[in-house]
N, C-alpha and C positions, 0 to 999 in steps of 0.2 A: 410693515416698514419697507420704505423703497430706500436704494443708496443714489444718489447723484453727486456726481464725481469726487467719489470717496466719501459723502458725508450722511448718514442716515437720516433721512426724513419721517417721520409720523403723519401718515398719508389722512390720520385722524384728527389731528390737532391741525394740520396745515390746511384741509378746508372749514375745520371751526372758527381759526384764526380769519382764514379769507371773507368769511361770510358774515363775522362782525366787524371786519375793516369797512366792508362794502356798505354796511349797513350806518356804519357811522359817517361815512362819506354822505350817505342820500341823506342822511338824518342834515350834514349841517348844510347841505346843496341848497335847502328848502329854508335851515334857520339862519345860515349865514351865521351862525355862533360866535364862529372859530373861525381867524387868519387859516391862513397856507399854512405860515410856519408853524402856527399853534398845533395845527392838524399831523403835521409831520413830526410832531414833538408827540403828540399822542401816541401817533401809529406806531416810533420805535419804541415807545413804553410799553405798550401790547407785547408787541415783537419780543422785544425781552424780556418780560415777565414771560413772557410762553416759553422761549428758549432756559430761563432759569429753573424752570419747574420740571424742564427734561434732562 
């Protein structure tokens, strides 16, 4: 665990989490799926379910 600026990060879950953002990003780069906003509704869904589970 690393701390920045007071808050403890999971240096394990924080490039898991990166590495399927990223991944969902190329994913829709190519399908075009999903809006902006859709995509930013996604990624803090992620985001928080990761943060809930810690």
């Amino acid at each position: 665990m690393a701390e920045i600026n007071g808050i403890q990060i999971d240096e394990k879950k924080a490039k898991r989490l990166l590495q399927k953002l990223v991944m969902m990003e190329k994913k829709n780069i190519v399908s075009k799926q999903d809006s902006d906003s859709k995509m930013v509704e996604k990624i803090k869904k992620m985001i928080e379910e990761e943060v809930e589970c810690f």
